[in-house]
C-alpha positions, -999 to +999 in steps of 0.1 A: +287-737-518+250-744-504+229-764-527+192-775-528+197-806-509+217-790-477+213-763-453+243-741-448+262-749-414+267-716-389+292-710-366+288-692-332+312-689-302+338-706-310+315-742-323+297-748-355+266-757-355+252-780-385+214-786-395+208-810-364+211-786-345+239-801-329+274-778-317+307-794-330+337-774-320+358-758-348+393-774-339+375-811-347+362-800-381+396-776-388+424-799-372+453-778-392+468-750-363+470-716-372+502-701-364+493-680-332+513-645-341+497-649-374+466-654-360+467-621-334+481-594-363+449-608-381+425-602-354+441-568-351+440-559-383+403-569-382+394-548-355+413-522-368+387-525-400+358-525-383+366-494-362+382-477-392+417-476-375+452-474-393+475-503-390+504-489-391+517-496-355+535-523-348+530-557-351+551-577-335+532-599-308+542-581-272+529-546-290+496-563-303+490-577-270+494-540-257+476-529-286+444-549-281+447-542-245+449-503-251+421-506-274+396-531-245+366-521-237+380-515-200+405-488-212+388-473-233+359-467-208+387-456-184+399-428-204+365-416-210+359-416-175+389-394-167+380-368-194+343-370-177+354-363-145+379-337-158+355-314-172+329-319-143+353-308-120+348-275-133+309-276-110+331-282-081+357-257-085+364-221-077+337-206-079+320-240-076+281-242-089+270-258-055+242-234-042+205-240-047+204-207-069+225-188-090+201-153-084+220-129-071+192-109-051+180-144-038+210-146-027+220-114-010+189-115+007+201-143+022+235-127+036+209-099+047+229-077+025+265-090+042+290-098+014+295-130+035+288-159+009+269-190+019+283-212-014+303-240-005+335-236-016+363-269-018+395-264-002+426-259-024+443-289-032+407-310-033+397-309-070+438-300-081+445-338-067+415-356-088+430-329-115+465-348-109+450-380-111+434-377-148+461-356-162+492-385-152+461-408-167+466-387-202+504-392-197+504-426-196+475-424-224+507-410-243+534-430-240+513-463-248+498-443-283+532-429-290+547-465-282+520-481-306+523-459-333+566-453-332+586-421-336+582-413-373+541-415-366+542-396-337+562-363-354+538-367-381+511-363-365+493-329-353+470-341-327+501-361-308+523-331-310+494-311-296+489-339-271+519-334-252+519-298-251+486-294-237+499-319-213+532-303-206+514-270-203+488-283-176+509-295-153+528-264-153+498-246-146+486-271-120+518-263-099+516-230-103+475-227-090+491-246-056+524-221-053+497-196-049+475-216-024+441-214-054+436-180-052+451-143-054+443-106-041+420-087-059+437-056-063+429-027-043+407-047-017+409-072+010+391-095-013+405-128-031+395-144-058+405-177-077+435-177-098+437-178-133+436-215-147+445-214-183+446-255-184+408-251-178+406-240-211+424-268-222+406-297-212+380-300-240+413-307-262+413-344-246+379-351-252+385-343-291+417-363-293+405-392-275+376-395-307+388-401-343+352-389-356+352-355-337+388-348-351+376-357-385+343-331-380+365-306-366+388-303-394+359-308-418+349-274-399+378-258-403+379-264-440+343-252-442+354-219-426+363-200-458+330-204-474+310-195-441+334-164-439+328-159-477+287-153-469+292-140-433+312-108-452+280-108-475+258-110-445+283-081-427+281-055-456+241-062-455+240-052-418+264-020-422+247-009-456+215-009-438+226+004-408+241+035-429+209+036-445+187+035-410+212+062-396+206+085-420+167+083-422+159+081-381+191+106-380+193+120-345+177+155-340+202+187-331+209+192-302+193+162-284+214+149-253+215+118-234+201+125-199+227+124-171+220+091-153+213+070-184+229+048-200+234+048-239+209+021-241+181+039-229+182+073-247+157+094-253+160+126-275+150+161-268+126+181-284+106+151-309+083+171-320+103+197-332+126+184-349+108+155-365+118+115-361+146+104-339+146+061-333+171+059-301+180+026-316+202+048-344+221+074-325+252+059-331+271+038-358+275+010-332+243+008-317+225+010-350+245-022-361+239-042-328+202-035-334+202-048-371+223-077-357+198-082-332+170-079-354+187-101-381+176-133-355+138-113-344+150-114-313+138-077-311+112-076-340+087-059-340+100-035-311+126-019-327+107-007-357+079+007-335+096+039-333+094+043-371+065+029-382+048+053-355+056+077-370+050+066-411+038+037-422+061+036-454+094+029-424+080-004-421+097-007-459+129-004-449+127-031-415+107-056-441+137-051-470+161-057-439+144-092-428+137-105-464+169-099-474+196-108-446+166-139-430+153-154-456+181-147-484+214-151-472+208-175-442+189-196-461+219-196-485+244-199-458+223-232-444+234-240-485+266-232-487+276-247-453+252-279-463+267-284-499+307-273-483+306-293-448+289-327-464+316-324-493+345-323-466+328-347-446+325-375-471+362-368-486+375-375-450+354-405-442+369-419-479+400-417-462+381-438-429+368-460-457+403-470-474+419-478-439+395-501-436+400-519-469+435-514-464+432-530-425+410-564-442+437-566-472+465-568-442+445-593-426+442-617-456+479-616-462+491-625-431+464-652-430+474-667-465+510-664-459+516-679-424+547-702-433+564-673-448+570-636-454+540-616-468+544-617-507+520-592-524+504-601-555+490-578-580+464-605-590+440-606-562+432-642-573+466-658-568+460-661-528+442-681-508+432-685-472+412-714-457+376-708-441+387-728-410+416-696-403+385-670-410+367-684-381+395-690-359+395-651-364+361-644-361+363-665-326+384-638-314+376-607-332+350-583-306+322-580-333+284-564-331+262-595-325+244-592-360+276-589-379+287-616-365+258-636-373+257-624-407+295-635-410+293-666-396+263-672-417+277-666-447+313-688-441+295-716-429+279-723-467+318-727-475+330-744-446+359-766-455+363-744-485+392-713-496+384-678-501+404-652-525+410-617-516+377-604-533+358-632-517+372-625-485+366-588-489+329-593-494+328-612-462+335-581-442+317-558-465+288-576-443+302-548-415+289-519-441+253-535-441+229-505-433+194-527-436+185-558-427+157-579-434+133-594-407+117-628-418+078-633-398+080-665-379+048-686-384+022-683-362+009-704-337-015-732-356-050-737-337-071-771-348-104-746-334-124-727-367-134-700-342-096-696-329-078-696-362-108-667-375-093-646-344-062-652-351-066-639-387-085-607-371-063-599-346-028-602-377-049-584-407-031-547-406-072-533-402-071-545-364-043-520-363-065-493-379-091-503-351-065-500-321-054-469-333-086-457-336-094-466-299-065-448-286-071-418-306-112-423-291-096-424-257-071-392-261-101-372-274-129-383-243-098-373-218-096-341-236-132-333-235-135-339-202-106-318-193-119-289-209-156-291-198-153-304-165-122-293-157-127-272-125-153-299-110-122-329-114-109-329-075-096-363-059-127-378-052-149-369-080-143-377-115-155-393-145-122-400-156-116-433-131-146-451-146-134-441-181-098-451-177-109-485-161-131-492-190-102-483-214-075-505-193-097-528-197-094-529-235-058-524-236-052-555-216-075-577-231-062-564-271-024-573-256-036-609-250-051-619-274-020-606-297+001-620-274-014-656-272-028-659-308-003-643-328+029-662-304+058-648-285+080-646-317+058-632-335+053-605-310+087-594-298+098-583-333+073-557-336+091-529-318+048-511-313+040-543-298+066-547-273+055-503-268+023-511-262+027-538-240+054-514-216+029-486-212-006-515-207+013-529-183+023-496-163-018-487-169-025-520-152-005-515-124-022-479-113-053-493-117-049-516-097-036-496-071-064-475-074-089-504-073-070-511-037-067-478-026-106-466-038-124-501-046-146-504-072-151-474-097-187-481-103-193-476-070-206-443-055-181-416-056-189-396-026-181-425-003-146-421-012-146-386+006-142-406+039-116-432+026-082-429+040-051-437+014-017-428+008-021-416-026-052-394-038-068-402-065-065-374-085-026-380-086-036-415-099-060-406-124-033-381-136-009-410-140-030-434-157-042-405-184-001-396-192+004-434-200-023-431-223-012-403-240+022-422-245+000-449-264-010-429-291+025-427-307+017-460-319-001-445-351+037-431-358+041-467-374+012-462-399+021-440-415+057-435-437+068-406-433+060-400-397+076-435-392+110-425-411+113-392-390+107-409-359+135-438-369+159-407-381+160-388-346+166-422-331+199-424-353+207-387-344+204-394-306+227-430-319+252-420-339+258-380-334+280-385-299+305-367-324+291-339-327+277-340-290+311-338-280+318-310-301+289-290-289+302-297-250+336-282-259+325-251-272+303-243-248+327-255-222+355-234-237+330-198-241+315-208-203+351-207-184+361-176-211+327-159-198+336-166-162+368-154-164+358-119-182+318-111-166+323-130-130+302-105-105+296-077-129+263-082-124+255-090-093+226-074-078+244-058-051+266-039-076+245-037-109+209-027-092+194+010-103+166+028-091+149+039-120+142+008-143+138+006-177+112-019-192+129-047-206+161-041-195+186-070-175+169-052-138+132-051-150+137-085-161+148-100-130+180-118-148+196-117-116+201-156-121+222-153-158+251-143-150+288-160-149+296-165-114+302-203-120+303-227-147+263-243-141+248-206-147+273-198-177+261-227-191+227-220-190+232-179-198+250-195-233+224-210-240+199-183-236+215-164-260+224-198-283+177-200-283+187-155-295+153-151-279+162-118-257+199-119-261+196-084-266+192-077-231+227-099-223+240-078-251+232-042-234+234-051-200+272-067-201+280-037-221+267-014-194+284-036-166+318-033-181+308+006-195+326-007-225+308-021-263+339-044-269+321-065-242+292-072-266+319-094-286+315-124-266+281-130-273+282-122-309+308-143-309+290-171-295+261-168-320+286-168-344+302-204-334+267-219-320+242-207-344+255-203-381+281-224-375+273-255-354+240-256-359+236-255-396+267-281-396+243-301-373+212-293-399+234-307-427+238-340-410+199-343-398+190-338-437+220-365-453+206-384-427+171-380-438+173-384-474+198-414-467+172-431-450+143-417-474+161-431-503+171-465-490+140-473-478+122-466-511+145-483-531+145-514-512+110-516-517+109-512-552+133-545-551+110-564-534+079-553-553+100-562-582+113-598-571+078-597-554+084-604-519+051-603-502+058-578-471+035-599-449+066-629-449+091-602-442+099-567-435+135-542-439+146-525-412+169-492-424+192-488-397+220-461-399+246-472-375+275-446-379+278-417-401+303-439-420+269-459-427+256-426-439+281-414-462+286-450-472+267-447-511+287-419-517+322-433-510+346-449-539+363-485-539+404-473-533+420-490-561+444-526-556+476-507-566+464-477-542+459-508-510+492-529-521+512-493-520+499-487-486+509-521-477+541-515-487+550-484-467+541-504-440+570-495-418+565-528-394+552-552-414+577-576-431+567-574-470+586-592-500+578-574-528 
């Protein structure tokens, strides 16, 4: 171990490195060879623990070469391509997304009202052969997993199963598009149309199997089901009581009719005033419980209760009852139940992520400690040993994140010619699970000058960062003014704003020198705001300086400028400059806590949520093709237009460019109706384009899946991820208050690199008997028991 006298030596690329500074390589301090099979399971089994893999695959050393190779950065990245091409090809396909617009009128005005269409469309066999290309990709994705992982793996698992039939099944159904040449007759016309692809709606499949995270979240989702389907009754018998209830008190007046001409959604009854109160929105059963759906997300609030509340003000009862009960009641308690339910699953299944990895570190030790004979497990964790000198021989090989790896390396080299047990060599790797780490201050620069070292203590007290702050704030607030006073006098050669953005560069330049030569470069390039501000002041200096080339001096007189030729006006300049300032100002985001915690949260969303990115790209991939396949060219303008419009219907609207003619605009007609503001119209019009209410379906469908569903799975993870970070963060500062650390020497940085990292406090040590057992059922590795 380290003592006083000594400084621990580190080890980095395959050389150690002592306290001279000096790099001896690790076979002259460890002359005793590792056997190399050995050595390659335990790099495996290594890698296998730091990406939470299983080991049970095979071990001997042609598979593990395979294995590793499978597992390389290069494949990998190769798979992911295919699967990214493979669902982009839907842009390109029949009916391919490449026009400049997907409105219909804008369109047929350009046919000049021919049904001739001016979209490019790529011959048949184009996309089918990049299709071909990926798919015998995925089989040979197959046969290397299956290969890996052996027979009795491969019937065990689901996903594999599924594998192949989704494979089987889409080359079946790529032969089949070609035996019909891409397309087929519509019936009854001269017209064709693109076939039916079912594999399209298969493809999203390989993007989930290809993750281990999404499959985990996706069964997590499907255990989480029940409970959501438990409230979403609750929130169904809410609608339909209500929607009784609204029936019977806007009931429909005898003998009203709907006008001939008019569709269902635009009633109107007969004889009002006669009769007394009749709300259009409650004719029928159906339509009464579309509009409560409706108004359950105010998409349509207040509108629909206008009818009502015209008439008495004491309506208005029943629409507020509706809201505060099925808005702020029962979503709020679905938001619960899903939070409480989805985390729950979540954090069971990444236990399970959490013991292959002890399991995977356990597998490596053994092999390491046991090279010169079978692996013999011991129930007494302290009975084994394995030299230091075999850990770095491993670590030289294992892929690791640079600070892990430093942190390892770090930590062997205080027991370099020394032996580690299985606990000690278990908390070497728990280094992999560190979610903070601390960030010492390097010295600053020493100056023998009284004046310079009082500057230097200026410029680092946290008050010059109060004064900075307060500049840029100073800065925003004069742009502003002038913006909103002057704003119709600002033209391109006339404007306060150049002399006041010069004088402001200025300042920013001269503040990032002197904290860049007084407080030193290593000072400066851990402060994440520093190396910020000195991005956007150097992006302000370069447009001011083109501006001082293209317009001279700003204090000169700016009506001369009138008759200067340039390339660039200044206006366009001054714009620039004043955006780069307004970037500047998030720098008082590290001032303040709170502001600085949410800021380093949505970081780690964007980081660490590619799981449940890819989730959200399958099912609106799967809903867009499903979408295409049942609204393609219902509404088209040459079809769908009326005469007499109806304020705020799908006409009066001009939604001539949602529709589901191709992939791009089903995409972005989803997620119109994912936002719910409007969706009513989709809702009404698609109904009235297929004269049928089981079209409605789809979308409520859709809201269904996007909105309670996905994204209340997705608030779940934002607020673990919050109070994760909250809580961490606080309590490491209470430890260094209480070992009192002074926070000007050092400083913690809270990072959340997985959501393993995040459900990591939560998650129980697996037992020794429970990691031996596992061991043991091993079905290729040779253990004496």
């Amino acid at each position: 171990m380290e003592t006083p006298d000594t400084e621990p030596l580190t080890a980095s690329a395959g050389c150690i490195q002592d306290n001279s500074h000096t790099k001896i390589p690790a076979e002259e301090l460890f002359p005793e060879e590792d056997d190399e099979d050995i050595l390659l399971q335990a790099v495996v089994f290594v890698e296998d623990a730091i990406h939470y893999r299983s080991i049970h695959h095979r071990v001997d050393p042609r598979s593990l070469r395979l294995y590793r190779l499978y597992y390389s950065n290069l494949v990998q990245w190769s798979l992911y391509t295919a699967i990214s091409v493979l669902l982009i090809l839907a842009f390109f396909e029949r009916p391919s997304s490449l026009s400049y617009t997907a409105d219909t009128h804008v369109l047929f005005k350009d046919r000049n009202g021919t049904n001739v269409t001016d979209k490019w469309e790529p011959p048949c066999g184009v996309t089918e052969s990049i299709e071909l290309v990926c798919l015998l990709l995925f089989v040979a994705d197959f046969v290397v997993k299956t290969y890996l992982v052996g027979k009795d793996k491969f019937l065990k698992s689901p996903w594999l199963i599924a594998y192949v039939c989704i494979l089987v099944v889409s080359l079946l159904d790529w032969m089949a598009t070609l035996g019909v040449l891409c397309v087929v007759q519509v019936p009854g016309t001269l017209q064709y149309r693109p076939v039916l692809r079912i594999r399209r709606f298969l493809r999203p499949f390989f993007l989930l199997q290809n993750s281990s995270l999404m499959k985990k979240t996706v069964n997590c989702i499907k255990r989480t089901l029940p409970e959501i389907f438990a409230v979403l009754v609750l929130q169904f018998l809410h609608v339909y009581f209500f929607t009784i209830i609204g029936m019977l008190l806007f009931s429909e007046p005898v003998g009203s009719t709907i006008p001939k001409g008019r569709n269902s959604s635009t009633w109107v009854p007969v004889q009002e005033k006669l009769t007394g109160l009749s709300d259009p929105n409650f004719h029928s059963l159906w339509n009464a419980f579309i509009t409560l759906l409706v108004l359950l997300t105010t998409a349509n609030n207040p509108d629909v209760m206008m009818t009502a509340y015209s008439h008495n003000r004491l309506y208005s009862v029943y629409f507020i009852l509706f809201l505060a009960i099925g808005l702020y009641l029962l979503f709020n308690m679905m938001t619960a139940v899903i939070y409480n339910q989805f985390r729950g699953y979540l954090q069971s299944s990444l236990q399970g992520s959490f013991f292959r990895r002890r399991v995977a570190v356990r597998a490596a030790f053994e092999v390491l400690c046991h090279q010169h004979g079978g692996v013999e497990l011991s129930m007494n964790p302290s009975d084994d040993f394995v030299r230091v000198s075999s850990i770095y021989h491993v670590i030289e090989k294992v892929s690791l994140p640079k600070a892990a790896e430093r942190r390892i390396t770090d930590r062997l080299g205080r027991d370099m010619f020394g032996t580690y047990n299985a606990a000690q060599f278990q908390k070497v790797f728990d280094l992999l699970d560190l979610d903070y780490e601390v960030h010492h201050r390097p010295p600053l620069p020493a100056f023998r000058h009284s004046w310079l070292q009082f500057l230097q203590k200026m410029i680092a007290h946290r008050y010059f960062e109060y004064l900075c702050c307060l500049v840029a704030l100073a800065n925003i607030l004069t742009v502003s003014i002038l913006l909103t006073i002057e704003y119709d006098q600002l033209n391109a050669t006339n404007s306060d704003l150049e002399l006041l953005n010069f004088v402001f560069v200025v300042y920013y330049l001269v503040e990032q020198c002197l904290k860049f030569v007084l407080l030193g470069w290593r000072y400066y390039r851990i402060r994440k705001t520093y190396i910020f501000d000195a991005l956007v002041t150097v992006g302000l200096v370069i447009v001011e300086i083109m501006t001082l080339v293209e317009y001279g001096s700003p204090f000169s007189h700016l009506d001369q400028k009138d008759r200067v030729k340039t390339t660039i006006e200044l206006w366009d300049l001054i714009r620039i400059t004043n955006i780069l300032i307004m970037f500047r100002l998030l720098r008082v985001i590290s001032l303040f806590k709170t502001m600085s915690l949410v800021l380093s949260t949505l970081l780690d969303l964007i980081k660490n949520m590619r799981a449940f990115a890819g989730i959200l790209i399958v099912i609106y991939y799967i809903f867009a093709i499903l979408g295409m396949e049942i609204f393609s060219g219902t509404t088209d303008y040459e079809t769908f237009r009326t005469v007499n419009l109806t304020c705020g219907s799908y006409q009066q609207l001009n939604y001539w460019a949602n529709n589901f003619n191709d992939f791009a605009s089903a995409v972005v007609v989803l997620w119109d109706v994912m936002v719910v503001n409007n969706w009513m119209v989709f809702l009404f019009a698609y109904k009235d384009a297929l004269h049928t209410g089981w079209a409605q379906l789809f979308f409520i469908v859709w809201w269904l899946v996007s909105v309670v569903v996905y994204v209340n799975c997705f608030i779940a993870l934002v607020l673990e991820n919050f109070i994760t970070k909250w809580d961490k963060s606080n309590s490491i500062n209470d430890e260094q208050e209480e070992e009192g650390r002074s926070r000007t020497l050092s400083f913690t940085e809270v990072r959340v690199e997985s959501v393993h990292h995040l459900f990591r406090s939560g998650l129980t040590e697996p037992k020794e008997e429970e990691i031996l057992e596992e061991l043991r059922n091993h079905q290729h590795l040779e253990i004496k028991v």
